[in-house]
ROMILUM-511422 format. One line per field, with one value per residue (C-alpha): residue in one letter; residue number from 1; y, z, x. Coordinates in steps of 0.2 Angstrom, whole numbers, plus 5000, padded with zeros to 4 digits. Layout:
// residues N
type = [a; ...] .
seq = [NUM; ...] .
north = [Y; ...] .
up = [Z; ...] .
east = [X; ...] .
// end
This chain:
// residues 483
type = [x; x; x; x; x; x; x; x; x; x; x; x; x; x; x; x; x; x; x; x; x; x; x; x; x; x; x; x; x; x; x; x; x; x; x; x; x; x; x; x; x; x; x; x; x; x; x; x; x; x; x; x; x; x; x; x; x; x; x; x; x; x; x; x; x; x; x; x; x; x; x; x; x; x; x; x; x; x; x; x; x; x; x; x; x; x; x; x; x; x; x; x; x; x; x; x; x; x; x; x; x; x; x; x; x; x; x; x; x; x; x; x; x; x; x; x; x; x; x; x; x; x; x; x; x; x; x; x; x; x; x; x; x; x; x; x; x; x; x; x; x; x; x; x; x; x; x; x; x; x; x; x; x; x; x; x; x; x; x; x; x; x; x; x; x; x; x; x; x; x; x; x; x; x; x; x; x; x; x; x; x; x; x; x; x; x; x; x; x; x; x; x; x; x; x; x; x; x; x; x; x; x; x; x; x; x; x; x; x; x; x; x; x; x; x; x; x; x; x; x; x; x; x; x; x; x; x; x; x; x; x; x; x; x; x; x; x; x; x; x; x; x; x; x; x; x; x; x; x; x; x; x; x; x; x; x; x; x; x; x; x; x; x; x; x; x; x; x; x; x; x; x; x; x; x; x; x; x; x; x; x; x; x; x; x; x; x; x; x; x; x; x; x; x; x; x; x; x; x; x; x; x; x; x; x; x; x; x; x; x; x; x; x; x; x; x; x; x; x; x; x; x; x; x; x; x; x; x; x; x; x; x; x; x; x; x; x; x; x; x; x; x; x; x; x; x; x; x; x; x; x; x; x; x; x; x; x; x; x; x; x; x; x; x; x; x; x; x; x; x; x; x; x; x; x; x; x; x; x; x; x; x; x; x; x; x; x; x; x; x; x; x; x; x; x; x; x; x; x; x; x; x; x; x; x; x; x; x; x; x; x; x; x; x; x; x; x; x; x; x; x; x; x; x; x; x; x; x; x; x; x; x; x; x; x; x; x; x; x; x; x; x; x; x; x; x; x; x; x; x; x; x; x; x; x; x; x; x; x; x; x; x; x; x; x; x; x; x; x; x; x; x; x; x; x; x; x; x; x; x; x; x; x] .
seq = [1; 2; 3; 4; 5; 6; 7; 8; 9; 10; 11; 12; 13; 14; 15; 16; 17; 18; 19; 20; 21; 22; 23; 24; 25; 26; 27; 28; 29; 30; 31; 32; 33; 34; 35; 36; 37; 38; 39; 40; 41; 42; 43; 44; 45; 46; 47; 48; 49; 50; 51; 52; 53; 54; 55; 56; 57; 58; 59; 60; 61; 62; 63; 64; 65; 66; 67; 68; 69; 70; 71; 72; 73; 74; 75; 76; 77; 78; 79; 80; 81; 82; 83; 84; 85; 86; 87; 88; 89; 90; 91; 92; 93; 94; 95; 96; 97; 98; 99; 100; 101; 102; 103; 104; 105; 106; 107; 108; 109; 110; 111; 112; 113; 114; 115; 116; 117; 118; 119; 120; 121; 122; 123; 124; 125; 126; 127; 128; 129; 130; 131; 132; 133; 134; 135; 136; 137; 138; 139; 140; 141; 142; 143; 144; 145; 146; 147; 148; 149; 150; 151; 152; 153; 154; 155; 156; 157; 158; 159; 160; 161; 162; 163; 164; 165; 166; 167; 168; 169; 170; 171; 172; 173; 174; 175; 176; 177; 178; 179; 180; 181; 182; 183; 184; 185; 186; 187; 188; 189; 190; 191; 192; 193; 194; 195; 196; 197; 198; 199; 200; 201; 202; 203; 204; 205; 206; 207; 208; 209; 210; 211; 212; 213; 214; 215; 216; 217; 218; 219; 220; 221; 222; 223; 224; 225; 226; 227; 228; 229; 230; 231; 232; 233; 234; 235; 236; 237; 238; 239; 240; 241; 242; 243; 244; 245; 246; 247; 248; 249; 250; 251; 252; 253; 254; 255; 256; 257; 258; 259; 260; 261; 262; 263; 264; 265; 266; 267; 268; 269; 270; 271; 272; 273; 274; 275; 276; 277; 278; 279; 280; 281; 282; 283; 284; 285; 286; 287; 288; 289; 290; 291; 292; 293; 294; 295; 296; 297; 298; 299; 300; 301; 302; 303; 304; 305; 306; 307; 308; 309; 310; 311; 312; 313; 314; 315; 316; 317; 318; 319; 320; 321; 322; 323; 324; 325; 326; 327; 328; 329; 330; 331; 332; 333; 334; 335; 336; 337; 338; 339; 340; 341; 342; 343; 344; 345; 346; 347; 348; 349; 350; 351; 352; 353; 354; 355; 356; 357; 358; 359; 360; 361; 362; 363; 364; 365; 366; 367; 368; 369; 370; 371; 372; 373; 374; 375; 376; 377; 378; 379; 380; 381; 382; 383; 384; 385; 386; 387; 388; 389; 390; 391; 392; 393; 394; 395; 396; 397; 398; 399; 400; 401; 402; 403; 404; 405; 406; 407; 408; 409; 410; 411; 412; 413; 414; 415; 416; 417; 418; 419; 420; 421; 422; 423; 424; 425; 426; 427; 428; 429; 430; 431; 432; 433; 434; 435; 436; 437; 438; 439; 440; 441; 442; 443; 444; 445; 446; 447; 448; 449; 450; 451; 452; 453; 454; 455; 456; 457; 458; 459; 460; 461; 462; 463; 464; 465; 466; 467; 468; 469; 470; 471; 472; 473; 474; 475; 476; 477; 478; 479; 480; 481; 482; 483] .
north = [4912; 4910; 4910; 4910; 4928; 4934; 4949; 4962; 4961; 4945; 4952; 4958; 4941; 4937; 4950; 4945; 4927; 4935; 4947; 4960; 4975; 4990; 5007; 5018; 5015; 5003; 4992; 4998; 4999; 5015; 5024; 5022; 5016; 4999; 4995; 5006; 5011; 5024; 5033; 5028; 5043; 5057; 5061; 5071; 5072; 5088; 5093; 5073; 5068; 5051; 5048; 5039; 5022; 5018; 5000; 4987; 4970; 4957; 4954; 4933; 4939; 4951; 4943; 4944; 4935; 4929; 4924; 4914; 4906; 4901; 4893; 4883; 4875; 4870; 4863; 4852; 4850; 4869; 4869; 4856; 4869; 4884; 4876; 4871; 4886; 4902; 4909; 4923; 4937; 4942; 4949; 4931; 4919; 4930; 4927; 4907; 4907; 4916; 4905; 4891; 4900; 4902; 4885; 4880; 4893; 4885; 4867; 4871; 4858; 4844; 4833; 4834; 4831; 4845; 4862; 4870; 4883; 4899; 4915; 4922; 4906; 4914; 4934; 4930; 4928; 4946; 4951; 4958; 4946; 4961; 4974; 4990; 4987; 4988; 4969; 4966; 4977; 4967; 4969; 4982; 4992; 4991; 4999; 5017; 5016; 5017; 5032; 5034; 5027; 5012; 5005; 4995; 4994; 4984; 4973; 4970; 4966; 4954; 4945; 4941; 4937; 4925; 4915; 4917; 4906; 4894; 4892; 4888; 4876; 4867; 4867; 4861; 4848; 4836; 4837; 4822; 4831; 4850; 4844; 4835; 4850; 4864; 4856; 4842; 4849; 4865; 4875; 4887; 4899; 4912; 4925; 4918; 4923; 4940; 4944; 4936; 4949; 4964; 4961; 4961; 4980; 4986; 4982; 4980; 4992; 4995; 4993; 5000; 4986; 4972; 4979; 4972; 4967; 4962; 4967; 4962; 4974; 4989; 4984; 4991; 5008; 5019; 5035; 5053; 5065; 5073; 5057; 5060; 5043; 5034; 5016; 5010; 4995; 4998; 4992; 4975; 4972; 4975; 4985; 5001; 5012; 5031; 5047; 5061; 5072; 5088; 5079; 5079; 5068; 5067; 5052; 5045; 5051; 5041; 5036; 5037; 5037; 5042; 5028; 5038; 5057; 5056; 5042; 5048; 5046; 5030; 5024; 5024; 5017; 5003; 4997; 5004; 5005; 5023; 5041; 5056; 5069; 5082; 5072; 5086; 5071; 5078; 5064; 5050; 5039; 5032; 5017; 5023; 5014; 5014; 5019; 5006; 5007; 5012; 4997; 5001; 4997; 4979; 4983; 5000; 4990; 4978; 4990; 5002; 4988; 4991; 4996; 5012; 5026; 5044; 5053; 5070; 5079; 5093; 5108; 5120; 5124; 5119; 5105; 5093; 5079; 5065; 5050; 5044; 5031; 5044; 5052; 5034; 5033; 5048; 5046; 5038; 5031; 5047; 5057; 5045; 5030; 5015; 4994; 4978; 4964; 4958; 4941; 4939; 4926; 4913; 4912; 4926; 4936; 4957; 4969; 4986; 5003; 5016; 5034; 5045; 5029; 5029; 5014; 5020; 5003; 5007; 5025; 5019; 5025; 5041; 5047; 5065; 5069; 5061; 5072; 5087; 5090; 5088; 5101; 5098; 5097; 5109; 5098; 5084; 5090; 5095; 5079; 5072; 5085; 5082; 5063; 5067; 5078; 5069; 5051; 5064; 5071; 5054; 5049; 5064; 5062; 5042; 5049; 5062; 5051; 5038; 5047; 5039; 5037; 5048; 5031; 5012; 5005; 5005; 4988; 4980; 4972; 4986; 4987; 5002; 4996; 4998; 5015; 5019; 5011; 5023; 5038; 5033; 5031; 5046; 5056; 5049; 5055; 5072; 5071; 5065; 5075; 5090; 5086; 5080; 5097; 5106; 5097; 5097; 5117; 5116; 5106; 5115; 5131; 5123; 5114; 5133; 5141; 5125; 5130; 5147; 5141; 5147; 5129; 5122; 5136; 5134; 5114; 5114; 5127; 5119; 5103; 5113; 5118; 5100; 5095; 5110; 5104; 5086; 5094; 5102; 5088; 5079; 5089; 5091; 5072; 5073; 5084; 5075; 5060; 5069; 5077] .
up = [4977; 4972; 4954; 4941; 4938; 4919; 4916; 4904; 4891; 4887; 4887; 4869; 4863; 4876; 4867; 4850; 4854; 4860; 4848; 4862; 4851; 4857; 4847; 4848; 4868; 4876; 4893; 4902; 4921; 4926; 4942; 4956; 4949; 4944; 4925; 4917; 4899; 4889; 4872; 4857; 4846; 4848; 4849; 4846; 4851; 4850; 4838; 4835; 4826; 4834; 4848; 4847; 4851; 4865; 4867; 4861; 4873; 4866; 4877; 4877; 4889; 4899; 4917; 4925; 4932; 4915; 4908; 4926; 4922; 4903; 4909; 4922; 4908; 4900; 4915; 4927; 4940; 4940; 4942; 4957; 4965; 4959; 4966; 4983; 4987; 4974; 4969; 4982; 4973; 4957; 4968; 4978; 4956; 4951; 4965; 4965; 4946; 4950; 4965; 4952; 4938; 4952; 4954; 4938; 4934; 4948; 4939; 4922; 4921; 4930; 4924; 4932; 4927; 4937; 4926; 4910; 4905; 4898; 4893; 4912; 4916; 4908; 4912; 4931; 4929; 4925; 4940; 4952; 4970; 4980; 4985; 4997; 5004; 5021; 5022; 5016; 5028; 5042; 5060; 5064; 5050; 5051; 5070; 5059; 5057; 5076; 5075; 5058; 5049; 5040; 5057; 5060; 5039; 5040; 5051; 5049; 5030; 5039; 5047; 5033; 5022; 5034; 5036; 5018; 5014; 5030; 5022; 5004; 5012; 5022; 5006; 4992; 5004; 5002; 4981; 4979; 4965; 4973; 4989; 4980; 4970; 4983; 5001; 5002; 4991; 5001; 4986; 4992; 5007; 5015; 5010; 4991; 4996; 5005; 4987; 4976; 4987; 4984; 4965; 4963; 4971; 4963; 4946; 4944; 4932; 4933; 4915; 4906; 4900; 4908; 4927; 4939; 4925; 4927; 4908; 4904; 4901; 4903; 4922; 4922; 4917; 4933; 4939; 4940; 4944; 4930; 4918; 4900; 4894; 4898; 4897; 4888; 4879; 4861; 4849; 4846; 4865; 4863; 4880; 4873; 4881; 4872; 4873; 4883; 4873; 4869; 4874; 4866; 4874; 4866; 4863; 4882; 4891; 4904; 4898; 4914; 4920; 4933; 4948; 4956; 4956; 4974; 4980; 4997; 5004; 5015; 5003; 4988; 5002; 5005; 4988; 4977; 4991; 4988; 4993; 4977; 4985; 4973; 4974; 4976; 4989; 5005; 5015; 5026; 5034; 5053; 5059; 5072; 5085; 5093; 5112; 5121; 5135; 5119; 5122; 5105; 5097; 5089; 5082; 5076; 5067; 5057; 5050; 5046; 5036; 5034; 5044; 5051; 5045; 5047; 5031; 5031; 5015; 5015; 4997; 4995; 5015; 5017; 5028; 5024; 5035; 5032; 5044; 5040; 5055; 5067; 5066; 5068; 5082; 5090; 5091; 5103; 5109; 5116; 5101; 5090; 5085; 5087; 5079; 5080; 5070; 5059; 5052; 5034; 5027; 5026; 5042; 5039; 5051; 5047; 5059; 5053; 5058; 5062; 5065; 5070; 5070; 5052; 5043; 5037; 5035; 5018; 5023; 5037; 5032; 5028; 5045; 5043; 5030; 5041; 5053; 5043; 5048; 5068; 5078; 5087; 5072; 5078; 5095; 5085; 5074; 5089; 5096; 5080; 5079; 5097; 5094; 5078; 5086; 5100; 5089; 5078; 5095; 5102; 5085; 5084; 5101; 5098; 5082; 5092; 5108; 5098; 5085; 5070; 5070; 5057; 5053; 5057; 5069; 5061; 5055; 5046; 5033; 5030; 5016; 5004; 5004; 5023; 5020; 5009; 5021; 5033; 5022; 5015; 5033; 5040; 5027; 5030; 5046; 5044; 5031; 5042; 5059; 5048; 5041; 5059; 5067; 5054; 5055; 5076; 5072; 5062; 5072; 5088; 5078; 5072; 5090; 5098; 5084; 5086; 5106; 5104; 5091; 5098; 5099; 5108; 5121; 5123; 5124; 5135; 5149; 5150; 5156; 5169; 5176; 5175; 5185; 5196; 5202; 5205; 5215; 5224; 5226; 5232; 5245; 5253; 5252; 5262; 5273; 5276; 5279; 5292; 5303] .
east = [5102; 5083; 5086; 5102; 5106; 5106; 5115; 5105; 5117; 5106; 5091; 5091; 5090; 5075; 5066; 5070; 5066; 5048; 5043; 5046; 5051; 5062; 5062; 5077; 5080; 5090; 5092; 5106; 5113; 5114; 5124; 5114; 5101; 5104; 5095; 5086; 5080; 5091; 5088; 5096; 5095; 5085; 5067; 5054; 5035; 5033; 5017; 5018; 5002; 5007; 5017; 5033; 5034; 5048; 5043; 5030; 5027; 5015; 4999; 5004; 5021; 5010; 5006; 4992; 4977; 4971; 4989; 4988; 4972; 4979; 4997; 4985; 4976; 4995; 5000; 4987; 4999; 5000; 4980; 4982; 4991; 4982; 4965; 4973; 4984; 4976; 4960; 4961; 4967; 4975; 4992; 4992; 4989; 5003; 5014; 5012; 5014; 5031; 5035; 5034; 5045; 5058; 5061; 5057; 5074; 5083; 5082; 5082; 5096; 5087; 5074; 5056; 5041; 5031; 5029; 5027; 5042; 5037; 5045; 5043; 5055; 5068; 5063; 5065; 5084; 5082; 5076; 5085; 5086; 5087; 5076; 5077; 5059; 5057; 5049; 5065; 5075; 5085; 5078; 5089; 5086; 5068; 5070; 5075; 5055; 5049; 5038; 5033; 5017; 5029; 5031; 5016; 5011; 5029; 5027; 5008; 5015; 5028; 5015; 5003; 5018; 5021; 5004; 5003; 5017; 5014; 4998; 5005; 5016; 5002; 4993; 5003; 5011; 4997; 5001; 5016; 5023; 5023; 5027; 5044; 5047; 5045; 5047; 5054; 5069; 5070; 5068; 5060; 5059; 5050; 5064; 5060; 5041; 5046; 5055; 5043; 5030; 5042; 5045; 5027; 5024; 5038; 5034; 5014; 5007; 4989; 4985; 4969; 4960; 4971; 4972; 4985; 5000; 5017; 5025; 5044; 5055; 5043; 5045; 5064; 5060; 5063; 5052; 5054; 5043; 5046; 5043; 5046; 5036; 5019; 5012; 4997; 4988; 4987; 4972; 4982; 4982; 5001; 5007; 5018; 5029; 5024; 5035; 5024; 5017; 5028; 5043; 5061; 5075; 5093; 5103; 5109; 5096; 5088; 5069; 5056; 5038; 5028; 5023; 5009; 5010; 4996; 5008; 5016; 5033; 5029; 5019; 5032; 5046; 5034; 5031; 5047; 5059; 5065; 5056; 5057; 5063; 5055; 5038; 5024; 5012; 5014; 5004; 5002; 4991; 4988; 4979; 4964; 4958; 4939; 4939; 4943; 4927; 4917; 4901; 4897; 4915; 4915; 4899; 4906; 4917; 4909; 4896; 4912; 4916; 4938; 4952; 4949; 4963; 4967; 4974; 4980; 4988; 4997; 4994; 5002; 5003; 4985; 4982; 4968; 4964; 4950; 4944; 4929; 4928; 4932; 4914; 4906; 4920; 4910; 4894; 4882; 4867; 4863; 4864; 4852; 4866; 4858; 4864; 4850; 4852; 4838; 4834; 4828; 4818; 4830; 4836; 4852; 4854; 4864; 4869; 4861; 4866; 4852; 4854; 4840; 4830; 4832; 4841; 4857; 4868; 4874; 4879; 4890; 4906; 4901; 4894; 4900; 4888; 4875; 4876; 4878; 4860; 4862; 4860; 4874; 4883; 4898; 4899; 4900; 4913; 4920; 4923; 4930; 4942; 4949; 4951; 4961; 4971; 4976; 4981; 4990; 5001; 5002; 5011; 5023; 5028; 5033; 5042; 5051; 5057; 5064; 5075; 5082; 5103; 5112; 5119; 5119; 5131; 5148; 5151; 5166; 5154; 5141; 5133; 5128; 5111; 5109; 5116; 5103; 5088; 5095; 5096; 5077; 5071; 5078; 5069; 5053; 5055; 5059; 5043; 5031; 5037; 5035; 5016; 5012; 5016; 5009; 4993; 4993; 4992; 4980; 4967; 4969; 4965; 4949; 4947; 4947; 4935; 4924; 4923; 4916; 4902; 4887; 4877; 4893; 4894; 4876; 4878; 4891; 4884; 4868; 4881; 4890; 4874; 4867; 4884; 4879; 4864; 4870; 4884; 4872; 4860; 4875; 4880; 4864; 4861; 4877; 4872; 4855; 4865; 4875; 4861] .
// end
């Protein structure tokens, strides 16, 4: 076990101890769900001059990159490790601060010199030490997602979890008194990372003034789609749990909020490890590759500046697709594309990107409108459309030819939460294989209106007489060759 377990039974007292303040609900586990927030009495914010207060968390318990910074100025062996190991990102202080508290929890009962106990010391025995995201998934279970989007944003996800942690380890090691605590001891393992990773994405609330935020308490209310409370920052920097406006809920029920109304069904199993099934996001998004004989494709690349994707939504029956690279993708030399690489004044050399011999580096990821102008818009369009299409077919065809099992092997120990990783992935599946033939229809209907626009008709007869003539010059090259 990473951490000693405290059940929530305790965790009124925790609040108590830290001013966190709850109004009429209650922490409570909850069929299925495992811990949740339940009303008290009943309430009403309907016509509400001010809303209802479910819950109040003082700012000094919130966590995030400026509660890391503070607890490195308590602790300087914290700082060592911070300097060596952090600094990268708000998500990757966050983690190492809880990598700490883990251990920290872990000895409570043994002497050491290295780290500073804090409130989240003892909130991380609430946590639960089991998640149902997929980089948390066994091997066999992760082989329910062959097909679908997850597969690859898994196991790209394993890997950098990975180098993450080799890297912390490498780090820290050359610090006596972390590489004691956390190495040397075997206190910690990638597993502990892996969870530590999952907590995070679970639970992170994008708060408005505070951004990224880990809030006690607040973190155990579950979703709906239907929510009946919001979070906020209050003006004394406290983070509140409100009642929705218009809102009445009796004593018993199940207090809720929303974890992204636009987020879609692999993306809520990736970070919260559960899809909604009455979530309105139809969508999802594929990894695109440049053409592999493209000369132009490294260089496309860096000036497109992040990895290219394909996103395609589905409203309301309307399918909507988007993919910016794929029109850098599908241009040419030929039709005005053109990279050099200028040196300033010091010596820096950049790779700029010209279109129409006009410098459009800034504009890169945004071709489409670019070439709205081109005469050969339609063919352009055309191209992009085709490509799209074909990375979207070769994507249902993987998810069709390698079927998901209605269930896992039958096993003497199997657990319910393998069941639900298969139930979860086989949903996914039937999500995606259904936006995927839906949008493949869509696209060759615009791929055959595309073909009879009049400039691509004309573009593309004037190259079958062009391959005419060559034919022809050919064959009486040949036949030259042959007197």
């Amino acid at each position: 076990m990473p951490w000693p377990g405290l059940p929530v039974d305790a965790l009124p007292a925790w609040a108590l101890l830290n001013a966190a303040v709850f109004h009429d609900v209650k922490i409570a586990t909850l069929d299925g769900k495992g811990c949740g927030l339940v009303c008290e009495s009943g309430l009403n914010a309907e016509g509400a001059y001010e809303l209802p207060t479910l819950l109040s968390v003082p700012h000094n318990l919130v966590l995030n990159a400026g509660a890391v910074e503070e607890y490195a100025k308590e602790d300087r062996n914290f700082k060592q490790l911070l300097d060596v190991a952090g600094h990268n990102s708000t998500r990757d202080d966050i983690l190492l601060f809880l990598l700490v508290q883990t251990v920290l929890a872990s000895r409570a009962h043994q002497s050491s010199v290295v780290g500073v106990s804090n409130p989240w010391t003892e909130y991380i025995k609430f946590l639960p030490q089991e998640a149902l995201v997929p980089t948390l998934w066994t091997e066999d279970e992760r082989l329910l997602l062959r097909g679908t989007s997850l597969e690859s944003a898994v196991n790209a996800k394993i890997t950098a979890l990975t180098a993450e942690f080799d890297k912390i380890q490498e780090t820290s090691s050359d610090i006596p008194c972390w590489n004691d605590l956390l190495w040397q001891s075997r206190a910690v393992s990638l597993r502990d990372w892996f969870l530590l990773d999952a907590l995070y994405r679970s639970r992170c609330l994008e708060l408005p003034k505070s951004g990224e935020s880990m809030v006690p308490c607040i973190d155990m209310v579950n979703h709906s789609s239907s929510p009946n409370a919001f979070y906020d920052e209050s003006v004394k920097d406290e983070t509140v749990l409100l009642l929705r406006p218009g809102v009445t809920i009796s004593a018993g029920d199940e207090v809720t909020i929303s974890y992204g109304e636009a987020k879609s069904a692999a993306e809520m199993l990736f970070s919260y490890g559960f899809i909604d099934p009455d979530a309105t996001a139809d969508s999802l998004v594929l990894t695109l590759a440049p053409f592999p004989d493209d000369p132009l494709a490294r260089a496309k690349l860096v000036a497109f500046g992040e990895p290219p994707k394909i996103h395609v939504a589905r409203n309301n029956g309307s399918i909507h697709w988007e993919s910016s690279f794929a029109y850098l993708m599908c241009v040419n030399e030929e039709d005005g594309l053109d990279f050099r690489v200028l040196q300033d004044t010091e010596g820096n050399r950049q790779l700029r990107v010209f279109w129409q011999n006009a410098d459009v580096t800034d504009q890169a990821a945004d071709f489409e409108s670019l070439i709205q102008s081109h005469e050969l818009f339609a063919l352009l369009r055309l191209r992009v459309v085709t490509i799209v299409q074909e990375r979207l077919q070769d994507q249902l065809d993987r998810l069709t030819s390698s079927p998901a099992p209605s269930s896992l092997p039958a096993s003497s120990d199997i657990s319910a939460t393998r069941s639900e990783c298969a139930r979860a992935a086989s949903l996914l599946r039937q999500i995606e294989t259904s936006i995927l033939e839906g949008s493949i229809e869509a696209l060759e209907k615009e791929r055959l209106e595309l073909l009879a626009d009049a400039n691509v008709v004309a573009y593309l007869g004037s190259m079958e007489t062009a391959n005419l003539d060559i034919v022809d010059e050919e064959a009486s090259n040949g036949a030259d060759e042959f007197s």
